[in-house]
C-alpha positions in Angstrom: 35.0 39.2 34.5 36.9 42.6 34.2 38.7 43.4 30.8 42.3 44.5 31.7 43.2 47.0 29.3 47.1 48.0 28.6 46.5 51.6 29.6 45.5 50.4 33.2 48.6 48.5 33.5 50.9 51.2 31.5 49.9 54.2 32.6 52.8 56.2 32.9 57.0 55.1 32.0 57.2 54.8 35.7 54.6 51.6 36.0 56.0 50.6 33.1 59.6 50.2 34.7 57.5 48.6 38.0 55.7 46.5 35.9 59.3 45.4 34.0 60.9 44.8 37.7 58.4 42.7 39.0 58.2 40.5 36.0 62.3 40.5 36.4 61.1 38.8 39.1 58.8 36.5 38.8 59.3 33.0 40.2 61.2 34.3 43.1 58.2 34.8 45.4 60.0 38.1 46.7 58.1 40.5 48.3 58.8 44.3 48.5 58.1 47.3 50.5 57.0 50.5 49.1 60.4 52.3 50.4 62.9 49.4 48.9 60.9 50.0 45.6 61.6 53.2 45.1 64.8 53.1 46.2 65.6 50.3 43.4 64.0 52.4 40.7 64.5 55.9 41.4 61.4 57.3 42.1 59.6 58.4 45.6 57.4 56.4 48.1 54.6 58.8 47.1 54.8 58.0 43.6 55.3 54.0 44.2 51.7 54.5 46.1 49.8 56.3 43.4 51.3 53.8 40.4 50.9 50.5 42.5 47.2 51.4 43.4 45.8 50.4 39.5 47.9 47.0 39.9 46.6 46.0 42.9 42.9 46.9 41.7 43.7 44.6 38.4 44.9 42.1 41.0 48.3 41.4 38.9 49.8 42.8 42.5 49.0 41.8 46.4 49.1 44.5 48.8 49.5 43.8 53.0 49.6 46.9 55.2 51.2 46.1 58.1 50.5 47.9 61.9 53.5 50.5 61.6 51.9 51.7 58.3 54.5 49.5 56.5 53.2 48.8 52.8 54.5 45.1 51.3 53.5 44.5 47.9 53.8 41.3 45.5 53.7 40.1 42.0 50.4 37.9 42.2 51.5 35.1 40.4 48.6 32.7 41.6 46.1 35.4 39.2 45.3 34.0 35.6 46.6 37.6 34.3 49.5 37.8 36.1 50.2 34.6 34.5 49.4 35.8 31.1 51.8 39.1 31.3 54.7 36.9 32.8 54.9 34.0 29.8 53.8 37.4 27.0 57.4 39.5 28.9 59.3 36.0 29.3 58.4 35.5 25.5 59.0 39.3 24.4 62.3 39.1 26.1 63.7 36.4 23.5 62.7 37.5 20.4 
């Protein structure tokens, strides 16, 4: 079992507001692609590829590369630690 520490999830203010979208949307099944990401938060498809890459080794996001080099990315809400981060943002988020 790997031990997900905060600093692999938070590395930088721009995961962190990745992290906060996706959890935004959680429940919705929705499924991005690394251009429409970085569109929606500002930043740039290279930096979308070098902050997603820790997420999808902690497996809190799924990853498809499609034949045109297309790169589709979701929240993995079937993983136990997805699940965790979802109900701990949901329950952060009331207080």
């Amino acid at each position: 079992m790997t031990i997900t520490r905060l600093t692999d999830l938070f590395q930088s203010k721009a995961q962190v507001r990745l992290v906060e979208y996706l959890l935004d949307n959680a429940g919705s099944q929705r499924v991005f692609n690394q251009a429409t990401l970085a569109n929606f938060l500002g930043l740039s498809p290279s930096t979308i590829a070098r902050i997603v890459e820790p997420l999808v080794k902690e497996k809190i996001l799924l990853y498809e590369r499609f034949e045109q080099g297309m790169k589709i990315f979701a929240l993995n809400e079937g993983e136990e630690r997805t699940k965790v981060l979802v109900d701990f943002y949901r329950r952060l988020k009331e207080l």
